[in-house]
N, C-alpha and C positions, 0 to 999 in steps of 0.2 A: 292657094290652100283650099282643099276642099275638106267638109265637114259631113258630118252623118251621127243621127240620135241613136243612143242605143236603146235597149227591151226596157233599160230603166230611166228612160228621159234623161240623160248623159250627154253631151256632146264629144265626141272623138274626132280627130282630124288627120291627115296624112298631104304629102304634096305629091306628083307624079311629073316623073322626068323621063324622056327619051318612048321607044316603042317599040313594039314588039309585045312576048309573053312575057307577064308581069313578074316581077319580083318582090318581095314582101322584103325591103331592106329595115333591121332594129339596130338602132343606134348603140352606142354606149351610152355611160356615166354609171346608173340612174339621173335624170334631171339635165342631161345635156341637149341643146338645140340640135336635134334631129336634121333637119334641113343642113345645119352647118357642118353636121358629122361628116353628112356625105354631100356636101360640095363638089368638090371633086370628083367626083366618081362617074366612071363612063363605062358601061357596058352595051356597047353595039349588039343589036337586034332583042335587048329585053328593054321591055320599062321598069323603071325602079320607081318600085311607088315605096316614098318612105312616112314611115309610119309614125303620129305623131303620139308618145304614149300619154296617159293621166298624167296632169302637169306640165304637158310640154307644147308647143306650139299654139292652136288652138283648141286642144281638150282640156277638158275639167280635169282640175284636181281633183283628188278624193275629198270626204270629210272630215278624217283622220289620219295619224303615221300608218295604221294597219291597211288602208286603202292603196300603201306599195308594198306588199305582200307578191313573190313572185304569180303566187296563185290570180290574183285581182290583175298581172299581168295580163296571164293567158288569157284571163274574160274577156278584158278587150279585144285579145288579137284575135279567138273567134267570135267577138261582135262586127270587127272587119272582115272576116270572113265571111259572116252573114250577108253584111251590107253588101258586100263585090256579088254576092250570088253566085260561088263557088262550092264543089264542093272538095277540094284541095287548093292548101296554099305552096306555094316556093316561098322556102324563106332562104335567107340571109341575116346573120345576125353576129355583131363584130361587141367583144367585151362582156358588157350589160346585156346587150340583145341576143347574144350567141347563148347566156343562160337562159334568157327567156323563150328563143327556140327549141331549145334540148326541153327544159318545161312543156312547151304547148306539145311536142311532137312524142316526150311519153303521156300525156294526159290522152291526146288525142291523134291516137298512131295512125287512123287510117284518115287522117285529114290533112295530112301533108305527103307531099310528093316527090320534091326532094328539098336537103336542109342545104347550107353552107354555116359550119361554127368557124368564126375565128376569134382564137384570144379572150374566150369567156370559162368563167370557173364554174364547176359544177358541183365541187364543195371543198370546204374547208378546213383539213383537217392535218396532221400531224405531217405526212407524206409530202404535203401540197406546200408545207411551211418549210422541209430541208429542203427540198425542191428550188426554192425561190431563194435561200440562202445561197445556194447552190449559182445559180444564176447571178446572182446580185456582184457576187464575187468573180464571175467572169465578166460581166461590166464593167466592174471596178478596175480591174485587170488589163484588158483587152482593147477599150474604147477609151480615145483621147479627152479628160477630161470627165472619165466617167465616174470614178470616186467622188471629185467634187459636185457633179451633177445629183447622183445619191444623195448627199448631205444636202442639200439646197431642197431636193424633192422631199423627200424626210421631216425635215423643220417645217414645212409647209403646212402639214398635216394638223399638228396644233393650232397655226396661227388659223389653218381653215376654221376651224372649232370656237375656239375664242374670236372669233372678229365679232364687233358690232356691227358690220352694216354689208351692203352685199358689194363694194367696192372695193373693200376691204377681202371679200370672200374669193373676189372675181381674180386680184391679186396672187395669191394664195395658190389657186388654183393652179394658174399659168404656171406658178413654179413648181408646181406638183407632178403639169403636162411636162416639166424638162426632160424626165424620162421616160415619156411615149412613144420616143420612136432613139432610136440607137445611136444613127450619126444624124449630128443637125445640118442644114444646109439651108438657103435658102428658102426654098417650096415649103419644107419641115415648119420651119420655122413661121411661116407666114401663115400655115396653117392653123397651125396652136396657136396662135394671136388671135385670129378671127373666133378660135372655138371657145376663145375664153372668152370674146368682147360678146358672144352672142348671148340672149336669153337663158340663163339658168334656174333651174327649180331647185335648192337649194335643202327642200325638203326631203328629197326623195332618197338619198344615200343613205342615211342614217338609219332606217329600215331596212334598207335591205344589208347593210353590214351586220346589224341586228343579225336579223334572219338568217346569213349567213354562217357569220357564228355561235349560232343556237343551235346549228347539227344539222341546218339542209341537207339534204341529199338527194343530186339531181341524177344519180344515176340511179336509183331506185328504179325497176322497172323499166333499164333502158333498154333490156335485148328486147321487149315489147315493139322497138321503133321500128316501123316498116318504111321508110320514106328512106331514099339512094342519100347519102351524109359522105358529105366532104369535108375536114378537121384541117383549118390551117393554124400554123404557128409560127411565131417568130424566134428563132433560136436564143435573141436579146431579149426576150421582154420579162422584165423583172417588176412585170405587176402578175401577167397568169403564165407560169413555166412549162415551158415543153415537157414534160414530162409529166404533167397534168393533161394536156391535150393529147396523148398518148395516151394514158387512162381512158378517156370520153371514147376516144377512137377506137380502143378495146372491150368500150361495153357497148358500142351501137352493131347490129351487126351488119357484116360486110362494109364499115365506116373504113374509107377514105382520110390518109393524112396523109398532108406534105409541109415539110417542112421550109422555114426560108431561113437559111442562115443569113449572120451579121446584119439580122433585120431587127425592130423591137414588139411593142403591142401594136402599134397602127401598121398593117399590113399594106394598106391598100393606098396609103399614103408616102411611106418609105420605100415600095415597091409597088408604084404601080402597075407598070409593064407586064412584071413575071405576073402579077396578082391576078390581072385582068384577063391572060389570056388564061390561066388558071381556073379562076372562076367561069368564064364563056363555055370552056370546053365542057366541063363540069355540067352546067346548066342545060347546055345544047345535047348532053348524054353522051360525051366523050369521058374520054377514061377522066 
């Protein structure tokens, strides 16, 4: 784990895996272990340096709920921008990070080089909720066991809310991840166990749901975005629906999307194969 102070005596941390041109990997959740996000994850000739946000690894929390504010995101990612001494990032940004991407790269269009979103919402609004009904019902439908899986994920949500303790929370959660990825199997599954048993910041969701549904709007000013945007999705994922990621992909210009059928929210884990050589190509300046 390596650390760096930011302009406001802060500490921020990230970990860096593999080599080559760097990669700026942002995790999901809000408040998910970073590191455990992307365990797995192998992209031949980049380094993924993954980034560890406010509250999560070894950086500071903020001082308050308003300190996960998407905005208080982006600060940090260009205080890591600072620190690398770049003056563009690549990013990568899967769920939570894929908004915080589309974030940093309209704030700061000529600072990024190129993105990759997958499976992150860029707001919340009436479209984006038939959308997901939409979807929810093809899961239900279509995948063995995916009705029940729904209702398990579902009831989850509460008991996350009411728990006393973070054992309680950590529980909760897992049964939340049931519907992260579309068919379970082994690997799937061993995943979501690790991602749940790891460090959580338990604070940070609740703001940005806030935020979210108070009228964010993360496309505001996205044809601004000058940086090559690659939009992946999973045709299953009945947390952010295709058809939302075809939105993002129709306000960035010239955005790149591919779809992955009978895959769900975790792209990179349900598919890694098609994912990775997707992403390489992408990165390396292939179509």
């Amino acid at each position: 784990m390596r650390t760096f102070h930011t302009m406001d005596s802060r500490t921020l941390s990230y970990v860096t895996r593999g080599s080559g041109a760097p990669v700026v990997m942002l995790a999901g959740g809000p408040g998910l272990d970073p590191a455990a996000f992307y365990a797995d994850v192998d992209l031949p000739g980049f380094q993924r340096l993954v980034f560890c946000p406010r509250g999560t690894g070894e950086s500071d929390p903020p001082d308050s709920p308003d300190g996960y504010r998407i905005a208080v995101y982006v600060d940090d990612l260009d205080e890591l921008r600072r620190h690398l001494g770049v003056a563009q990032l690549t990013l990568y940004g899967s769920s939570h990070g894929a908004s915080t991407a589309l974030a940093y790269a309209r704030t700061y269009p000529e600072q990024v080089d190129r993105m990759v979103l997958a499976s992150g919402p860029a707001r919340l609004n009436a479209p984006f909720a038939e959308a997901l009904t939409g979807v929810r019902q093809r899961f239900a439908e279509t995948v063995p066991d995916g009705a029940e899986r729904l209702r398990v994920s579902d009831e989850a949500g509460p008991r996350m809310r009411s728990a006393t303790s973070d054992e309680d929370r950590c529980v909760a959660i897992r049964a939340m991840m049931n519907t992260y990825v579309a068919h379970q199997n082994a690997v799937g599954t061993d995943f979501l166990d690790r991602l749940a048993a790891a460090p959580m910041n338990f604070a940070a969701p609740g703001p940005m749901v806030a935020e979210m549904m108070g009228g964010l709007n993360l496309l505001k000013d996205a044809h601004t975005i000058s940086a090559s945007t690659l939009v992946l999705t999973g045709e299953l994922d009945v947390r952010v629906p295709t058809q939302h990621m075809h939105e993002i992909a129709d306000a960035i210009p010239a955005a790149q999307l591919v779809r992955f059928p009978d895959v769900g929210h975790l792209i990179h884990i349900e598919a890694p194969a098609e994912w990775g050589q997707t992403v390489s190509d992408f990165l390396a300046g292939g179509a």
